[in-house]
N, C-alpha and C positions, 0 to 999 in steps of 0.2 A: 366702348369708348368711341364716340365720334371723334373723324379725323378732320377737321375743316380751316379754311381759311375764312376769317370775321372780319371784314370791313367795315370801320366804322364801330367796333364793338369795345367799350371800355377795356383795356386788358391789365392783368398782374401778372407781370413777370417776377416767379420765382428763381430764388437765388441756386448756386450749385452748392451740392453738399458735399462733393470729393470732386478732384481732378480724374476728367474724364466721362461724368456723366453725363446723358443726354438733358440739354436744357429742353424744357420743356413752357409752355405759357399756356396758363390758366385764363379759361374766362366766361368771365361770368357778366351776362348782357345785362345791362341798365335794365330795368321797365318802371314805369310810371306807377308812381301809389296812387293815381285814382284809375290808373286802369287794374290793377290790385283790385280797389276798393268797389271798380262796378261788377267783375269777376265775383267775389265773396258774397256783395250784396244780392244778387242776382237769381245765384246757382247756390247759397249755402255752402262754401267751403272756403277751410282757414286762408289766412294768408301765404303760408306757403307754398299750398299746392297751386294757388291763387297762380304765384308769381314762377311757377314750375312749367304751368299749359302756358303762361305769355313768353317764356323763352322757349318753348317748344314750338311757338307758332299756331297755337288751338287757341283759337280766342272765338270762331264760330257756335252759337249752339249744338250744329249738327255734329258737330267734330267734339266737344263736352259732351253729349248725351251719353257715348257711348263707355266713356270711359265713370260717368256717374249713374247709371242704371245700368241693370241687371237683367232685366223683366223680358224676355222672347219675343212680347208684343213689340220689341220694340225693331226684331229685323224684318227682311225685305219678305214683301209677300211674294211665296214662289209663282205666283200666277203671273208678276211681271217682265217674265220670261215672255216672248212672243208666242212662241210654239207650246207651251206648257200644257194647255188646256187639251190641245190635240195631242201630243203626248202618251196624258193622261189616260183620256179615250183610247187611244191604242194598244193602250195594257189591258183598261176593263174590259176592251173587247177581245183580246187574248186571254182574259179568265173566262168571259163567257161561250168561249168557244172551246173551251182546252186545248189551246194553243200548247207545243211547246217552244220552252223559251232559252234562250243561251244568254247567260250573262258574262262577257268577255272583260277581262279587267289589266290593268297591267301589273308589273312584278313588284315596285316600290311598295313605301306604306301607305303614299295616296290610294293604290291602285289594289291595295289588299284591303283598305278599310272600305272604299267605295262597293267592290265587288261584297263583302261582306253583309254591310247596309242593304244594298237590295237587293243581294239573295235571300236574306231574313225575310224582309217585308213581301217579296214576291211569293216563296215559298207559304206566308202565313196567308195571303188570300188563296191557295189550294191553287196555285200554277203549277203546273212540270216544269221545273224551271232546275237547269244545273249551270254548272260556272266555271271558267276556263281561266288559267291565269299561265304567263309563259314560265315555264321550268324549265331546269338545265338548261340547256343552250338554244331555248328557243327563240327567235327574235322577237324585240320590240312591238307592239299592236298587231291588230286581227291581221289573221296570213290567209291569204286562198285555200289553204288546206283543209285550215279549220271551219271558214264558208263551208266546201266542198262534203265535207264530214258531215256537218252538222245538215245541211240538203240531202244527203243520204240516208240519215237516221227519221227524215221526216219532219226537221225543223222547221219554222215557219217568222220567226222573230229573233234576228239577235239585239243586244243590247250590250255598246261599248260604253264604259263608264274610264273614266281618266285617260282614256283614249283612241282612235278613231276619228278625231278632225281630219287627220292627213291621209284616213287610208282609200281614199279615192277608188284604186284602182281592186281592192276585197270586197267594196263596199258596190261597186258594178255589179261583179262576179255575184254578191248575191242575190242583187234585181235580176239575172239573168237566167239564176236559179230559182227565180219563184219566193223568196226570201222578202222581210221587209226588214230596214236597220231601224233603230235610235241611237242616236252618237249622245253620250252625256260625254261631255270634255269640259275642261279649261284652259286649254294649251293654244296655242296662238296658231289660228286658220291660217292654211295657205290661201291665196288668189283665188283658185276654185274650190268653193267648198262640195262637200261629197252631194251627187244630185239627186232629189225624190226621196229624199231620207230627212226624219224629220229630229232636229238638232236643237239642244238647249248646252248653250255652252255661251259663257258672260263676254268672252271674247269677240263673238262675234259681232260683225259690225250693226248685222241687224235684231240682237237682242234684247233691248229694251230694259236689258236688267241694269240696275243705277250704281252697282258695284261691283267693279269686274275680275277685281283680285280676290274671288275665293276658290277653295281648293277643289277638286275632283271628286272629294267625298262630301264635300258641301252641298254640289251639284245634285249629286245622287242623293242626297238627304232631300231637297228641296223638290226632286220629283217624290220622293216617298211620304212628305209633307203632302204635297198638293193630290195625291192620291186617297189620302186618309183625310182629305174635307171631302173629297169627291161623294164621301156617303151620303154627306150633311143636307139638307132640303135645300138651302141656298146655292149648292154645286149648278154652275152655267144660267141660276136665277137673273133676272135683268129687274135690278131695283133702282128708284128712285127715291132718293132722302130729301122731305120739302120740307123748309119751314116759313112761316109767317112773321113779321113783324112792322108793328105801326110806328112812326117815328112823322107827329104833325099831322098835319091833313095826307101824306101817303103811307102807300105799306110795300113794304119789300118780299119780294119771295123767293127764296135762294135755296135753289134745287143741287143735288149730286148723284151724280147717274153711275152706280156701283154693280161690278160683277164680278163674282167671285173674291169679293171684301177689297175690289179693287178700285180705285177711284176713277170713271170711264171719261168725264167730261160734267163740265160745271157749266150752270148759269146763275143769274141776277138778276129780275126785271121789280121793278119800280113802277108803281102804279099811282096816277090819284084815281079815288073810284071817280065815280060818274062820265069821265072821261077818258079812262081808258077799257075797252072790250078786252076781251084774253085772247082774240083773235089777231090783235093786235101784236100781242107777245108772241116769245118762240116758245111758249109751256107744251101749247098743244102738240108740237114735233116733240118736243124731248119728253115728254109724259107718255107720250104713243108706245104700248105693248110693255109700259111697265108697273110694276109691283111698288105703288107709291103709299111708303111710309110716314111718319108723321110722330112729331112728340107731341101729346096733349092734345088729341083731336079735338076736340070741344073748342078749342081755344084757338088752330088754327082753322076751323073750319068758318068759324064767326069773322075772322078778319078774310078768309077767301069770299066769304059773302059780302063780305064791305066792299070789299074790291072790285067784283064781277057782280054783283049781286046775286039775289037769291036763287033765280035762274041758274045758274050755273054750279053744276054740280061735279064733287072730284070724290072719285071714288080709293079712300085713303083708309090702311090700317095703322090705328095705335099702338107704336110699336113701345112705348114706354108702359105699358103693360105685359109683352114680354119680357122687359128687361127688370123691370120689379118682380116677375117670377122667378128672374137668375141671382137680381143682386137686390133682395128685399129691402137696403137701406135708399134705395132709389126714389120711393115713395114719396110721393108730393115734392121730387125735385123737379125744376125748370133748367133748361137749358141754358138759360143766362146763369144759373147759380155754377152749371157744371163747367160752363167753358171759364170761368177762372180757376179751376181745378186743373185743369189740361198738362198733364206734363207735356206733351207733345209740342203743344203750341208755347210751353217755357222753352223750349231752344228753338222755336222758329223764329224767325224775320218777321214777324208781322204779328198784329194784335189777333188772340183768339176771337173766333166769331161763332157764333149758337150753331148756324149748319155743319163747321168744322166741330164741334164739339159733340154733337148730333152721330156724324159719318163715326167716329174715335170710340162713342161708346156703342154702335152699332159693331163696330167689329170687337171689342173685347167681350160685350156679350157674347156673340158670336161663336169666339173663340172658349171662351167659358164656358157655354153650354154642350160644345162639341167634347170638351172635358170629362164633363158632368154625362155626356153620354157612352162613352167610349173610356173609362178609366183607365185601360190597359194600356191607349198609346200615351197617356202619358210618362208610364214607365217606358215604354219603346223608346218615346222621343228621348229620355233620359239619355237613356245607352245609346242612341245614334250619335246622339252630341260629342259622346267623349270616345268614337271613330273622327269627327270631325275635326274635336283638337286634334289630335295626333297628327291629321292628313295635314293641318293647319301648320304644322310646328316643322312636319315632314318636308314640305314644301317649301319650304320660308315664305309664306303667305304673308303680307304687312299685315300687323296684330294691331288694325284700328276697324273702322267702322262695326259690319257684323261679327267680322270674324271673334271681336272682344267678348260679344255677348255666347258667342254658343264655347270658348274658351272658358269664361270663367264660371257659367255653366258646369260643366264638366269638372271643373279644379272642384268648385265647390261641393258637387254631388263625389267625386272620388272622396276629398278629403273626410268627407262623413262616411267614406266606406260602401257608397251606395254604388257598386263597380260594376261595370259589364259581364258578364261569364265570359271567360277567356279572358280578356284582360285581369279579370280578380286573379288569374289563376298566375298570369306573366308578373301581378305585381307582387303579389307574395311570394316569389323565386327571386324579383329583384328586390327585397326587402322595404317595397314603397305602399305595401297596402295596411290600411289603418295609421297613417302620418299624412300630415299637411302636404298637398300635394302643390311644387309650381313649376315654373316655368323651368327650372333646371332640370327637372324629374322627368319632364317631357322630350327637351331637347337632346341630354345626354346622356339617357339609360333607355325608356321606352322606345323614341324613334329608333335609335339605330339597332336595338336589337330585333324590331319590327323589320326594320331594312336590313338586314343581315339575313334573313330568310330569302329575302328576293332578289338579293348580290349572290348567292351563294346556291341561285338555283333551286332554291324551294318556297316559293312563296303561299304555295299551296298547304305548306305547316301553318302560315299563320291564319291564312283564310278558315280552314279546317278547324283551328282553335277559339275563332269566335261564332261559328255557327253552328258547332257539336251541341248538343243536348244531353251528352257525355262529361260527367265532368272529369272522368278520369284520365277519359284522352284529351281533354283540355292539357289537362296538367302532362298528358305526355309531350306534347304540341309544342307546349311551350317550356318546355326541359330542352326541347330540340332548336328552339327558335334559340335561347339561353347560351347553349352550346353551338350554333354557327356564329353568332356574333362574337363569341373568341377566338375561334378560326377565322372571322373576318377579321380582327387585330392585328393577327399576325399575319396575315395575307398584306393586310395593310402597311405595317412597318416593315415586312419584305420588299412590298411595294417601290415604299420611300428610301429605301437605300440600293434600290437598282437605278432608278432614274434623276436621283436629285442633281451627281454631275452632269447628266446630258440635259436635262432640263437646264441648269446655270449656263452653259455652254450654246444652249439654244436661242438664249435671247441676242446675243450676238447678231445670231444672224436673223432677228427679226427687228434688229436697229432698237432694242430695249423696248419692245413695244405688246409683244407676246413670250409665252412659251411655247415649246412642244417638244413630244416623246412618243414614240412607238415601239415599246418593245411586247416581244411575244412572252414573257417571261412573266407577263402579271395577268391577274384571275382580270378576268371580264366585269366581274361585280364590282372590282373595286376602284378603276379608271376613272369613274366618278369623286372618290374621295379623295384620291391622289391629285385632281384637278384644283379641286378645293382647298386642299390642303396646301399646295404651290401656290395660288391663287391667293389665299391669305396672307403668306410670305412674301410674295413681290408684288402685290397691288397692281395685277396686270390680267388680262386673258391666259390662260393654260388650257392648252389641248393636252389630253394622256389617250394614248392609245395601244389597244392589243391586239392578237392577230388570233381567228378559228375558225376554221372547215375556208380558207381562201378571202375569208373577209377580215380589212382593218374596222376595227369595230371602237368609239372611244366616246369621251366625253370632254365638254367646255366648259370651264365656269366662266365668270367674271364680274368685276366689282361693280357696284350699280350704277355707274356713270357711262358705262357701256352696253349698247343693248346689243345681243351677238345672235336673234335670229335675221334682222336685215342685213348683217353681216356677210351672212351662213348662207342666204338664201341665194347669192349668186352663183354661189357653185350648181352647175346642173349631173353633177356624175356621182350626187351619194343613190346608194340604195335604200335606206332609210333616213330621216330626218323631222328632230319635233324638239319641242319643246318650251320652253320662256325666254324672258328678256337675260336674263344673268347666267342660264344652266341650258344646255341640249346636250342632245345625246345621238348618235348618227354612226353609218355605216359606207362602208367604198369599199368597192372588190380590191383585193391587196393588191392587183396590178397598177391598180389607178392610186395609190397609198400617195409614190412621186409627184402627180400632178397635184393631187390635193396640197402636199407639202406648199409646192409651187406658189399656188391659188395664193396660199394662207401670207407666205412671205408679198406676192405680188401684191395684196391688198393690206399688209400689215400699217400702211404709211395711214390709214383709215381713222386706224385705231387713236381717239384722243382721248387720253384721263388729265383730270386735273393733278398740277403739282402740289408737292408738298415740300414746299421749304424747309417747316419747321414741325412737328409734333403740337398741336393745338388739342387742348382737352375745355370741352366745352362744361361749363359750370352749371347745371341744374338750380341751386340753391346753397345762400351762405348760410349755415346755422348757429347764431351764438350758441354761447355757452348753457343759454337758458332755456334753448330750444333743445337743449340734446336730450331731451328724455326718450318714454321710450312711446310715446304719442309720434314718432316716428316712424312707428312700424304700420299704422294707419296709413302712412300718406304712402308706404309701402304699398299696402294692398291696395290700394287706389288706384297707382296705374299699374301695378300688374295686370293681365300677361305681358312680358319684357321678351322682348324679341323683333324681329324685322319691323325697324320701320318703327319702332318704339324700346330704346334702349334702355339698357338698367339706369336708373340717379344716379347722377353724381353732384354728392354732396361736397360744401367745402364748409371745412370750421379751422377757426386759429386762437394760437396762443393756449394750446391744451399742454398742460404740464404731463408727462411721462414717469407713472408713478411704478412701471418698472419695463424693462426689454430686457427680451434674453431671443436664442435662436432654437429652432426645432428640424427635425428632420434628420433620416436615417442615411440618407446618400448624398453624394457631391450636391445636389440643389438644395439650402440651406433656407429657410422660413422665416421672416422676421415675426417675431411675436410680443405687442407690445401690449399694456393696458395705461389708455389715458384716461384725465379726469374732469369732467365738463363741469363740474361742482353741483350737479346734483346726482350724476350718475356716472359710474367709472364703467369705461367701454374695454372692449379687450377688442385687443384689433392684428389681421394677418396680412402681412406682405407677400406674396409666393415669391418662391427662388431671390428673395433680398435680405439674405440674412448674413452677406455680406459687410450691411449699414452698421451695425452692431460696434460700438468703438471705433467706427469708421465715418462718422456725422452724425450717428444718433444713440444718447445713455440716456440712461435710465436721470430724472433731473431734468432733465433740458425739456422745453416749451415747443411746441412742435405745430406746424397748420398743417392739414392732412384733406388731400381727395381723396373720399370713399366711396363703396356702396355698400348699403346695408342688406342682409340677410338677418334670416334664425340660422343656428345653428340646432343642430336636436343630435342629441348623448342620450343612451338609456333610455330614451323616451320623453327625455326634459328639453323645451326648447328654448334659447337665449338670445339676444341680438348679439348678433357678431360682425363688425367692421371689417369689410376685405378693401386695405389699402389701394390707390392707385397709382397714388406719389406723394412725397411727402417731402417738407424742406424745416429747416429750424426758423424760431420765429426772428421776427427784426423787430426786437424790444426795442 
């Protein structure tokens, strides 16, 4: 549930249903029926979900594509990474030498699935490659030690994946030792970044990549991506994509200068012949040392003669003859026919043009034929992807641009059972393989039992569990992963009843503006939760901290209106420190615990959040009566994945009669359980802990308007739409 203040937004205020409840205001934004109507027209989708992305603020192409395709062609190519290519080259050339290799990762589930990914794909090109992730009580990113070790065994390469932008001073130490780094991060650089090391991380300022919130296993997928084109003939190829067209007495020739399926730089030159030489143009620089292709030689080679005459000759392959051997329905198509086909160019700004449609079916060939020759990564890529959700769901990555596609990727490949080894083996222990998998299955069973191995000092159980070729120690792995995350529970609710009074007592004295705690009496792993877990209770910054071997060691969250590493960054006396805008995690010697307090109180006045006057629930869509079928579970999977940055519907429908309520539940938190009836189909729908309402504003007879969200529920194996309430008021007949 979005909490926002709406200026200028139609509102309905609902009435109180008992003395004493929170009033709350529903609302649900105006938008225009022909902006409705240019949505549906456009992109093919109902009016609902029509008028769902204009109150959401997605009325761009770019921003629909992702939530209306599925297709992989359609994320970021990893080569727009700056440094990618070199990279790349740094690993071939540690296969070709028999380098060995360290893959360093950190202890979360980012930082287990990342190390996972490319230890697999390293391991499967025949590297000496092993992988290090911190256990028990060991600190946060690569330590000197582990440099120091691994120089002494005769190491030559390490490789930090989810972390490593900040380790500056490990990352010397191993230039010093003969060593070379790659830092794969997404965690937000300090000032100096690490020197002579060579870095793909979307953070960076000088990365090049167009979308900077993906995860650390993203990262490492997208070198393990850009490694497996490296076979493909087109790997570091410098092409030219040219076509021809007459239009009157001129002809246009519009070039795209492609390397590694990437788009390098564009031209356009406009000729009348007789009057214009090609010398005249920039063809001849941008043609220079490249590999220029062409749709329908025949056809452009005759209008290059009109233009330049016959003299002049361009030495061009037909490459619509390759791609008729990939996708034989190609055959006698023109480029004019296929750029109105384009989906690509359906969510752009601008009209499709024949060389953009040209460059689009160059790389899906491309991509297809690399398929066609290598079948196995396609099953690889399978199973990387649904590392990626996890690390995606792990991190609270916003669930829009790519991240949607390699998310519902994965939902979709689990839900048909098609499972990673190791993870098949976690989800039939947590009774989620072979059933529809979503966003809830991700966020409150998988992740934290993934993160429960690496709070609790063994992250190397889960590493272990996805890259065994064992599947019996699979299944031991994650019996063990199973079992720390119920010991993380109860670590946890130990947690929250050591610190909740001094945490309440702390805001005092940060003028209501933060938390904080330091007690030595809670596990290290779980500092993090407990932060979060306050942090969602008072909608403010929470520091939780604990004390081992002389260090206060803790964690921050806070709500997204606060970014807390320029916060953070003033302090110069942590020993460790990294992380995102909303979550870090850091270290100070217990001596310096005081000054830090200090620091935090002295710069608390910093801290701005917006208020909140009143409880505002923002309306996704009204649904009559007519609309309540079950054609609603569609606009469901539509924008699923739900999570950061794309919240669950919230529907609103009224004047539903209550064709019965009763209450459920074994302990003090009582359930409302009602079934209403929209007159073509009776909903059954659950309040949590409101079973209260029950003869208390709401019987069974009475006419009811309800905000909900829908789910399935699934019993025995049988799945039903099931309405979980958010509020509910009686109607005003």
């Amino acid at each position: 549930m979005k909490v926002a203040r709406l200026p200028g937004i139609a509102q309905w205020l609902g009435n109180m249903l008992f003395r004493g409840r929170k009033l709350a205001v529903w609302n649900k934004r105006n938008v225009l029926k022909t902006d409705v109507e240019k949505l549906t027209s456009r992109y093919g989708i109902d009016p609902i979900s029509a008028s769902i992305f204009l109150r959401r603020g997605l009325t761009e192409g770019r921003d629909l594509l992702y939530f209306l395709e599925d297709d992989l062609r359609f994320q970021h190519s990893p080569f727009l990474f700056s440094s990618m290519e070199d990279v790349v080259d740094r690993i071939l050339d540690a296969v070709e030498e028999n380098e060995k290799v360290l893959i360093f990762g950190d202890r979360d589930a980012d930082g287990i699935t990342s190390t996972s990914l490319l230890y697999s794909y390293l391991k499967k090109l025949g590297l000496d490659v092993t992988y290090r992730v911190p256990v028990e009580n060991e600190p946060y990113g690569l330590t000197v030690e582990t440099v120091e070790k691994f120089a002494a065994d005769f190491g030559s390469l390490i490789i930090t994946v989810d972390c490593g932008i900040v380790n500056n001073v490990e990352i010397d130490r191993a230039h010093e030792l003969g060593l070379d780094v790659i830092v794969l991060d997404h965690h937000t650089p300090q000032q100096e970044l690490p020197a002579d090391t060579l870095i793909i991380d979307p953070e960076c300022p000088d990365s090049t990549y167009p979308f900077s919130f993906i995860s650390g296993c993203a990262v490492a997928y997208k070198v393990v991506s850009a490694l497996r084109f490296s076979r493909s003939k087109w790997y570091k190829q410098d092409v030219a994509l040219l076509d021809a067209s007459a239009k009157g007495d001129s002809i246009t020739i519009d070039c795209i200068r492609v390397r590694n399926l990437v788009p390098v730089k564009r031209i356009s030159e406009t000729v009348i012949p007789g009057e214009t030489s090609i010398s005249q143009t920039r063809l001849p620089s941008f043609l220079q040392g490249q590999m220029i292709l062409v749709w329908n030689a025949k056809n452009v080679q005759t209008l290059l003669s009109r233009a330049f005459g016959s003299g002049c000759q361009f030495n061009v392959l037909d490459y619509s003859l390759e791609a008729q051997r990939i996708f034989p329905s190609l055959k006698d198509s023109t480029l004019s026919q296929m750029k109105s086909k384009s989906k690509l160019a359906r969510y752009g700004n601008h009209e499709p043009t024949e060389i953009g449609a040209f460059y689009n079916l160059f790389v899906t060939c491309v991509q297809q034929d690399e398929r066609l020759l290598h079948p196995d990564d396609v099953t690889d890529e399978n199973f990387d992807l649904q590392l990626v959700a996890l690390a995606a769901f792990a991190d609270a990555m916003p669930l829009q641009n790519e991240n949607r596609l390699f998310i519902r990727k994965a939902m979709s490949l689990m839900s048909k059972g098609i499972v990673r080894p190791g993870l098949a083996e976690l989800m039939s222990l947590l009774k989620l393989y072979g059933k529809r998998v979503n966003s809830t299955d991700f966020g409150w069973t998988l992740v934290p039992n993934l993160n429960a191995s690496g709070r609790l000092g063994h992250a190397d159980y889960a590493v272990e569990m996805f890259i065994s070729e064992d599947p019996d120690y699979r299944e031991k792995m994650a019996e063990k992963i199973c079992e720390l995350n119920q010991e993380r529970k109860t670590l946890t609710a130990q947690g929250i009843s050591f610190v909740s009074d001094s945490l309440e007592k702390s805001r005092e004295f940060f003028g209501n503006k933060m938390c904080f705690v330091a007690d030595g009496r809670l596990a290290k792993g779980v500092c993090g939760l407990l932060a979060g877990h306050f942090m969602s209770k008072h909608n403010i910054p929470v520091v939780v901290m604990t004390f081992l071997d002389g260090m206060a060691i803790g964690s921050i969250r806070s709500p997204d209106e606060f970014d807390v590493m320029p916060f953070l960054s003033k302090y110069d006396k942590f020993e460790a420190f990294g992380g995102h805008p909303q979550a870090a995690g850091f270290s100070v010697l217990q001596e310096n615990l005081e000054d830090f307090r200090n620091f935090l109180m002295a710069h608390s006045n910093e801290i701005v959040l917006e208020g909140k006057a009143e409880e505002v629930m923002d309306v996704d869509a009204e649904i009559p009566g007519a609309y309540m079928t079950l054609d609603l579970l569609k606009i469901l999977d539509l924008f699923e994945p739900y999570g950061q940055k794309n919240d669950s519907l919230l529907f609103m429908a009224k004047n539903l009669p209550v064709v019965s309520a009763s209450v459920i539940g074994k302990t003090e938190k009582l359930h409302l359980k009602l079934l209403v009836d929209s007159g073509k189909t009776k909903w059954p729908c659950m309040f949590w802990n409101r079973g209260d309402l029950l003869h208390n504003g709401i019987d069974t007879g009475d006419r009811v308007d309800i905000l909900f969200n829908l789910d399935r529920n699934v019993f025995n194996g049988t799945e039903t739409p099931q309405l979980y309430l958010v509020d509910i008021i009686k109607s005003q007949i």
